[in-house]
Each structure stands twice: as C-alpha cells, then as structure tokens.
C-alpha positions as CSV (number, residue, x, y, z in Angstrom):
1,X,0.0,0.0,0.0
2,X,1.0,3.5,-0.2
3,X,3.4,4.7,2.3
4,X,4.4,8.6,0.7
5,X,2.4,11.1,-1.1
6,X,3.8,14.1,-2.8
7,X,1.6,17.2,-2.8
8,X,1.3,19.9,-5.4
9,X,-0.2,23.4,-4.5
10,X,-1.3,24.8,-7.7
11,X,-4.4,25.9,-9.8
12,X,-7.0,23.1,-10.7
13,X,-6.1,23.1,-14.3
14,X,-2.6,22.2,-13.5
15,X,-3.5,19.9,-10.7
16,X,-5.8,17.9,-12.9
17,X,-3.3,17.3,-15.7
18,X,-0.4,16.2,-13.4
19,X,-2.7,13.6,-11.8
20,X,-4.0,12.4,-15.6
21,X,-0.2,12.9,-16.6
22,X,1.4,10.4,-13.5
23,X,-1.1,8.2,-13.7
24,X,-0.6,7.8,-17.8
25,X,2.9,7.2,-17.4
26,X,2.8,5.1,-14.6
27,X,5.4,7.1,-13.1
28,X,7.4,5.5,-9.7
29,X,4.2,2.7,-9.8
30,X,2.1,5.1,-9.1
31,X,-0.7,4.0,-6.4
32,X,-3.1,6.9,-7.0
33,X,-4.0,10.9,-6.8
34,X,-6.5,12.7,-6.0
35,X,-7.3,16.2,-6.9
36,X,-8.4,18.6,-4.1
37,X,-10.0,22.5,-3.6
38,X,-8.3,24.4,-0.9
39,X,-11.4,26.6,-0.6
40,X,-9.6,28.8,2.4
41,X,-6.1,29.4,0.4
42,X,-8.3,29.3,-2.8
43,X,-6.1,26.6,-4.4
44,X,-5.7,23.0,-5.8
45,X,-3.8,20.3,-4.3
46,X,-2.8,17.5,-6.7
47,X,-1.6,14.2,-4.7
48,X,0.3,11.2,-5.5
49,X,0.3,8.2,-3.7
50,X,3.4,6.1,-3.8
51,X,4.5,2.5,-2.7
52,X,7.9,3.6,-2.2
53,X,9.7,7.1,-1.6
54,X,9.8,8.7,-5.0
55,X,13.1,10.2,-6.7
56,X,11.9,14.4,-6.2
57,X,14.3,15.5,-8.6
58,X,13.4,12.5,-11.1
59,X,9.8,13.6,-10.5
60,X,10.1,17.7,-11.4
61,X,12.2,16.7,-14.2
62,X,9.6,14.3,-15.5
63,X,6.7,16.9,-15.0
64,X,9.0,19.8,-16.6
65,X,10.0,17.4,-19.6
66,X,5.9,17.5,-20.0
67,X,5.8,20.9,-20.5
68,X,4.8,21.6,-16.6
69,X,6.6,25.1,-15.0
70,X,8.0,23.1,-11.4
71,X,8.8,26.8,-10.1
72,X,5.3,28.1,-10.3
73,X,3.9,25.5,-8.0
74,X,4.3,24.6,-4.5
75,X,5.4,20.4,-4.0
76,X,6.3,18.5,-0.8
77,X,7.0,15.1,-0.1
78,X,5.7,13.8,2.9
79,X,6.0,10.1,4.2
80,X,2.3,8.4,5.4
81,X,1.4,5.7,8.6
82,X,0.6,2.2,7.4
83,X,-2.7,2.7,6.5
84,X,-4.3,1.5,3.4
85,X,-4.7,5.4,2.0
86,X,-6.0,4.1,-0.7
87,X,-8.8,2.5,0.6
88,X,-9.2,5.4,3.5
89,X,-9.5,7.9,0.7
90,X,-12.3,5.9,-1.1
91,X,-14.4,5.5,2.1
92,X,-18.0,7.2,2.1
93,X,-17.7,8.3,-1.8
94,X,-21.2,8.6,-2.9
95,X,-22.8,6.4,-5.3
96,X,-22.4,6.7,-9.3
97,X,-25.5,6.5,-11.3
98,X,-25.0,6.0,-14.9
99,X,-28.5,5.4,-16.2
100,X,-29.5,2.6,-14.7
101,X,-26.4,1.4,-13.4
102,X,-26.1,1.8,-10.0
103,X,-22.4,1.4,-8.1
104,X,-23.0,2.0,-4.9
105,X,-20.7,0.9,-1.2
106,X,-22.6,-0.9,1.3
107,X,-23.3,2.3,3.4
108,X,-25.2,3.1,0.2
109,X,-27.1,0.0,-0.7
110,X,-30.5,1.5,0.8
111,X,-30.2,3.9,-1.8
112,X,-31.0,1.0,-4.5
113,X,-34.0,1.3,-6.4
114,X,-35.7,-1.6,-8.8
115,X,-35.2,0.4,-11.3
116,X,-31.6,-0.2,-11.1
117,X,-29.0,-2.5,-12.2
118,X,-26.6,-2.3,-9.0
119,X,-23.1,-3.0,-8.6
120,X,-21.7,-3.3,-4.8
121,X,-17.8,-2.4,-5.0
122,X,-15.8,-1.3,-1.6
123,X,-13.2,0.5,-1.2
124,X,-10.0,-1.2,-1.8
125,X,-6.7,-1.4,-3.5
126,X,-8.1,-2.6,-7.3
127,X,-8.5,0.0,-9.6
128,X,-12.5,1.0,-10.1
129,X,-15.1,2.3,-8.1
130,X,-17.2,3.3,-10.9
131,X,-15.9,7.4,-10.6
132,X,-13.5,7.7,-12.6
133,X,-14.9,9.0,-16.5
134,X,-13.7,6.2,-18.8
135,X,-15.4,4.0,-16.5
136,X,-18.4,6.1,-16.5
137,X,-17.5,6.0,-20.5
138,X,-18.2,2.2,-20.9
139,X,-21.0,2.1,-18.8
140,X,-22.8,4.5,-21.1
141,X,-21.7,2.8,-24.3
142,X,-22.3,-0.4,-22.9
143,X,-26.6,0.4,-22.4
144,X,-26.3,1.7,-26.3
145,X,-24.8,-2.1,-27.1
146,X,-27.3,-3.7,-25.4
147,X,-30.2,-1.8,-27.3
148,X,-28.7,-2.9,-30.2
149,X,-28.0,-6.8,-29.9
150,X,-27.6,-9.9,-28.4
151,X,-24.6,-10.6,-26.4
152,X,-24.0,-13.5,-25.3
153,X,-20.3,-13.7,-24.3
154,X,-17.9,-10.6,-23.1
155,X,-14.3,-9.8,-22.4
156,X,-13.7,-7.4,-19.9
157,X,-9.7,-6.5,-20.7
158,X,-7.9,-4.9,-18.0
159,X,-11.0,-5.5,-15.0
160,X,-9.3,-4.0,-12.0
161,X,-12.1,-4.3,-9.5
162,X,-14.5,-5.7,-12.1
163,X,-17.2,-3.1,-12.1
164,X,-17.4,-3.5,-15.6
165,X,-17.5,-7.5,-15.5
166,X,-20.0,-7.5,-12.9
167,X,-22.6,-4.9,-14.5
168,X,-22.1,-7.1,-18.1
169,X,-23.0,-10.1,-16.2
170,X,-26.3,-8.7,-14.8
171,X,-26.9,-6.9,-17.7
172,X,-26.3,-8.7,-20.6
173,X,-27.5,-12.1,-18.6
174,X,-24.2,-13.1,-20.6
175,X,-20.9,-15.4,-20.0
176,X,-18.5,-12.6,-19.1
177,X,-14.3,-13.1,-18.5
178,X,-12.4,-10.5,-17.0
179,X,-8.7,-10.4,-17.2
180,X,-6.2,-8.9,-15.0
181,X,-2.2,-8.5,-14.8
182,X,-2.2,-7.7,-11.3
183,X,-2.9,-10.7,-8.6
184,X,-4.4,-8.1,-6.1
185,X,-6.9,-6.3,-8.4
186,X,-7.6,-10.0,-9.6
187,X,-8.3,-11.6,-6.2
188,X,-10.4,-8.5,-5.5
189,X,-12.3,-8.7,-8.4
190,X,-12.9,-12.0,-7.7
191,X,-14.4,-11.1,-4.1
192,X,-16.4,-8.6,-6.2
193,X,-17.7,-11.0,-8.3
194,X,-19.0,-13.5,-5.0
195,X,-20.8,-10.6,-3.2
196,X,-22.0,-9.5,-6.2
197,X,-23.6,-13.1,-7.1
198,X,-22.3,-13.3,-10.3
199,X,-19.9,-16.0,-9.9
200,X,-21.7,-18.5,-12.1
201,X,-21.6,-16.4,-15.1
202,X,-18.6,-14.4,-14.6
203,X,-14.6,-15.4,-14.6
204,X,-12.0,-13.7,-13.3
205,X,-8.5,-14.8,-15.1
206,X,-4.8,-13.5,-13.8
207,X,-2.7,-12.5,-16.8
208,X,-0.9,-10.2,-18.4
209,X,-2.1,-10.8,-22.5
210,X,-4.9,-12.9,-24.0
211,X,-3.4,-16.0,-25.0
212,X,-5.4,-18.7,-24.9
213,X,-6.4,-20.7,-21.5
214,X,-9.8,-23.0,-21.4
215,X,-11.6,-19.8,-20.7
216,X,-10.6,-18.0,-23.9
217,X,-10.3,-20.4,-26.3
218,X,-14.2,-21.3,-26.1
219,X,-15.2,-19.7,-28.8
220,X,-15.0,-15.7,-29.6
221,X,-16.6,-12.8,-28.0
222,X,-19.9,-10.5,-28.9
223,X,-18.3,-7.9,-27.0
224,X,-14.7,-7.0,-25.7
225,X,-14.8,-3.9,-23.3
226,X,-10.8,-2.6,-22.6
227,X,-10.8,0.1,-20.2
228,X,-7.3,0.6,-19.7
229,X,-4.1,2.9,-21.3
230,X,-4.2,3.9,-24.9
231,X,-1.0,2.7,-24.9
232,X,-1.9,-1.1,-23.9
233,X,-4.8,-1.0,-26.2
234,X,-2.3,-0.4,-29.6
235,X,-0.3,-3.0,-27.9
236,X,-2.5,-5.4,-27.6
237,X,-5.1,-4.3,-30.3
238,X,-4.3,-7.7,-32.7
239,X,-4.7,-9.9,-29.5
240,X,-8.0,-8.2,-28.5
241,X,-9.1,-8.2,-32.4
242,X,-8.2,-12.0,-32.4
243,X,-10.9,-12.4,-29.8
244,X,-13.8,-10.8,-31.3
245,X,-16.5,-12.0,-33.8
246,X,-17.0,-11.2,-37.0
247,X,-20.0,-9.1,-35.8
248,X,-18.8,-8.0,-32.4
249,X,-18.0,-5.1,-31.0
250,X,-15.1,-3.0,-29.2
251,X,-15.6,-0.6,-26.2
252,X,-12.0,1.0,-25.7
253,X,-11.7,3.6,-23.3
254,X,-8.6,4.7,-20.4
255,X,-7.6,7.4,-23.4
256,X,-7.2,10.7,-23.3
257,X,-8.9,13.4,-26.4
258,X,-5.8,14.0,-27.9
259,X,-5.2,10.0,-28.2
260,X,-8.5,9.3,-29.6
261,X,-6.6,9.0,-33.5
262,X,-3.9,6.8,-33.1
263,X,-5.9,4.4,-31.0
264,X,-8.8,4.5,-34.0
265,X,-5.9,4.1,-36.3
266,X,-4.4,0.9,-34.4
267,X,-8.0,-0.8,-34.8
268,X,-8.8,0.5,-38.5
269,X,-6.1,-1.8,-39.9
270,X,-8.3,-4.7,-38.9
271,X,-11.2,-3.4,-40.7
272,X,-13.1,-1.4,-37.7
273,X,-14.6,2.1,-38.2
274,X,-15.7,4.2,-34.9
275,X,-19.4,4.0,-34.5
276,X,-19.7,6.0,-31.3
277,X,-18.0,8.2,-28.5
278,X,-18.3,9.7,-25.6
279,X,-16.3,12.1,-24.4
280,X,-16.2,13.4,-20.7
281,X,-14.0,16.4,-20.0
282,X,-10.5,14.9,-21.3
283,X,-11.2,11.7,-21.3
284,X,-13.1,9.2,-24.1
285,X,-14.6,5.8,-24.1
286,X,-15.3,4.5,-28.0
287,X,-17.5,2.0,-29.8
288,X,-16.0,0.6,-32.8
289,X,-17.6,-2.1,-35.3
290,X,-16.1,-4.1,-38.4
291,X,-16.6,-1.8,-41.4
C-alpha cells in the first residue's frame, strides 16, 4: 500500500493534468492521486500516492519534460502511517449513477432502487469504483450495445475491480471473463464477483495478455470492453481483435482526447470504423464495429 504522497499546490487546471499525466505514465508505480479545492487558500492540491519514496528531482524533471513550469507551483513530499490510503481515501464516496447502473458501497445500498442495475464495490486497493470518466464511458456505451444486440459472451480487458465484469453479467445475462495483470486487483475482483452473485456467469483470469487458456479459447466474444491505457490498447489491439467475432463489438476507453486517432488508427487496420464516443471532460470511451 501506499506509504508517501507528494503534494502539489497549484491551480485546478494544472492539478488535474499532473494527476492524468502520473497516472498515464505510470510514473514511480504510481498507487493513486487525488485532486483537491483548498477553498480557504483558494487553491488546488494534486496528490500522489506512492509504494515507495519517489526520486523528487526525477519527479520535477519528469513533469518539466511534459511541459509543466515546477517553479510556479508549491510540492512537498511527505512520508504516510501504514494505513491502506487508498482505501481510506475511497471510504464514504457517494454512489455513481449512470443510467440505470447503480455502483454504490454498502453504506449506500438503501439507496438502491428496482429500477436499477446495481453493482456493490468497496473500497480497496483494485482499480475502479465506478468514478472515474472512462469507467463512467463504458458504462454508457455499454446500455447503447445492449439496445442494439444480443450478447451472449464478453471480455472485460484490463477489469481491476470488475465493475465493468460484474454490471455485463447482470446486464447482458451473458458469459462474461475478465482479465487482469495484477494478482491483487484480480483476487479482488474476484471477491467482487461472489458478493456480487455473479460467480456463475462471470470469470476472473490473472494474466498479463490474451493468450489462450480454457476460458478464452471457447469460442470468440460478442463484446470486448478494454478500459485501460491507450498505450496497452495499440499493444494489444491484434490480440483483442483476435478475440472478437465477425460481428462484435469494441468498447475501448482509459484514453485521453488528444489520443482518440492513433488508437482508431491501431484498430482501422483490422477493418473497424468508430461507430460512437463519448467524451467526458478529457477523457473518451469508444464504440467501434467491423466496417
């Protein structure tokens, strides 16, 4: 877990792009950040989690190499208890409501309506609680799939805490497999999945491509979803395109605006066209079909 978060006093437009800009590059493994209003001092504080004590000068030479002025803002490095911050910092975040999607904490579960399709994630260490935008991205483009056709098996690439994998399995009443590189997120996921009751139509698998195991070489997939880095989805865009049928389609999101072509590009050599997008502030989630 976390045991050092670096702090950045700055404006919110500068604070938000460091935290999109760390977490991109995965800089020093990073854990996670949080953006934060100073409403007193009439600021933004951008933090950074971190495993172990970054290199500061690494780090200001990183964020200046990015086109960020280090001397205009205020940074400090400053070395946490052994406390799951992550999971403290997630505690008592209210529920996310993307149409009838409902991801919700425990403390929150009274707050379930029938109308809803609801997903229970705690806090915890795996990626995803259903805030974040791309996240918020699928979801959307994943109620415009289902209006559309049948689905009767998914891939969720890249699951984290398995949000995704869980409201596709509700949702779609389909055979869903969710991948993961980390054994944490995965095991988490996995927990998800249980309290979730979704275990006997949902799989969670521990690895870091898509090469075939029992669970993916049973036949191909109505739908991949890939929430992850735009770099990991070029990398691994003939693997995921390997998986998909003939009629299928592709949910990419993790991508920032400016990222949106070469990513399309990537999938266009394999005969896909974008068929939808949505874009929330600077980050996109995409729907792409075979042309």
């Amino acid at each position: 877990m976390p045991s050092f978060v670096y702090k950045f006093v700055t404006t919110k437009e500068t604070a938000e792009s460091i935290s999109d800009c760390v977490l991109e590059a995965g800089l020093f493994d990073t854990q996670a950040t949080s953006v934060l209003e100073d409403e007193e001092n009439k600021t933004w504080i951008c933090e950074l989690y971190f495993p172990d004590k970054p290199d500061e000068a690494e780090l200001l030479q990183f964020l200046s190499q990015q086109g960020f002025d280090t001397n205009s803002f205020k940074g400090s490095l400053i070395e946490l208890d052994d406390i799951d911050w992550v999971a403290h910092s997630l505690e008592g975040l209210p529920p996310v409501s993307v149409g009838y999607y409902f991801i919700h904490g425990r403390h929150d579960s009274h707050h379930v309506s029938p109308y809803h399709i609801p997903v229970l994630v705690e806090a915890s260490q795996a990626f995803g609680t259903g805030h974040h935008a791309t996240t918020e991205g699928c979801l959307h483009l994943m109620q415009h799939v289902k209006k559309q056709k049948q689905v009767k098996r998914i891939l969720d690439v890249g699951c984290g805490s398995a949000v995704l994998t869980i409201a596709a399995a509700k949702d779609f009443k389909a055979k869903v497999i969710g991948t993961e590189i980390d054994p944490v997120s995965a095991q988490i996921a996995e927990i998800n999945c249980n309290v979730n009751h979704v275990t006997h139509s949902s799989k969670i698998l521990c690895q870091a491509d898509l090469k075939n195991t029992a669970e993916l070489a049973g036949g191909k997939f109505d739908l991949i979803i890939a929430n992850i880095l735009a770099k990991p989805l070029i990398h691994l865009s003939s693997e995921i395109v390997s998986k998909l049928d003939h009629k299928g389609h592709l949910i990419l999101s993790g991508l920032l605006v400016h990222q949106e072509v070469m990513v399309v590009n990537a999938y266009r050599r394999f005969g896909f066209k974008l068929e939808k997008r949505y874009n929330n502030g600077e980050w996109l989630a995409l729907l792409l079909t075979k042309i």
